[in-house]
C-alpha positions in Angstrom: 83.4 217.7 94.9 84.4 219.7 97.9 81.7 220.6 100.4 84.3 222.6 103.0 82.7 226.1 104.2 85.0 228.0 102.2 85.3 225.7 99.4 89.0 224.1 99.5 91.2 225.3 96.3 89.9 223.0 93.5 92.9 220.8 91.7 93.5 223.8 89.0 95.0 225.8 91.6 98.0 226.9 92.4 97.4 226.0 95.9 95.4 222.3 95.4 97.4 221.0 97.7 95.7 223.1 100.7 92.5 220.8 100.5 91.5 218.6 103.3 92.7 215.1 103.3 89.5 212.8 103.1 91.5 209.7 102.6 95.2 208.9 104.3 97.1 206.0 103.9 100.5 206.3 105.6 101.1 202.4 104.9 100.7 203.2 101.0 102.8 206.7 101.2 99.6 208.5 99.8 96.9 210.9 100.8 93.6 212.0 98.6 92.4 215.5 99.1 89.2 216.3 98.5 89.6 218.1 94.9 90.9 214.9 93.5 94.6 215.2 94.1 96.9 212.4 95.9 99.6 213.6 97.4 102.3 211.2 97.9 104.7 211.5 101.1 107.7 212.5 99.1 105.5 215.9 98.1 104.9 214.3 94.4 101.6 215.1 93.4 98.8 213.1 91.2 96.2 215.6 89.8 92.9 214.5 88.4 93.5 214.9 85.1 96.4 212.7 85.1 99.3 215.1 85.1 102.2 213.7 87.9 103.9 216.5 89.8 107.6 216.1 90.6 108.8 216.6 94.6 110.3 219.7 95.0 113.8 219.3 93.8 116.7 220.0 97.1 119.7 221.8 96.2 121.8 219.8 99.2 124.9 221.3 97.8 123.5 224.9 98.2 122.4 223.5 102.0 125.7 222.8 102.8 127.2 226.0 102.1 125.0 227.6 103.8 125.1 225.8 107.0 129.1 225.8 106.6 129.3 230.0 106.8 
């Protein structure tokens, strides 16, 4: 699907979400990369194969401590 010179990571990789954005809609909350994935704003993912990604989860409790110190 991806016709990047290097090839972007396809949607099996760890690092899918380093593809170029072909289609963006900030409106929506959503971007399509070009191996298939939507990445929603909140860092959720949709892969191609149907498989939903959580956000990265955000200890704030852990944030707090820290910035407290």
């Amino acid at each position: 699907m991806c016709d990047h010179i290097p090839n972007c990571p396809p949607a099996t990789s760890p690092a899918h979400s380093a593809a170029h954005v072909i289609a963006t809609h900030p409106e929506q909350g959503w971007s399509l990369l070009c191996n298939g994935v939507v990445l929603f704003d909140d860092l959720g993912e949709l892969l191609p194969d149907g498989h939903a990604l959580a956000p990265p989860r955000v200890d704030f409790a852990v944030r707090i401590r820290h910035v407290a110190c």
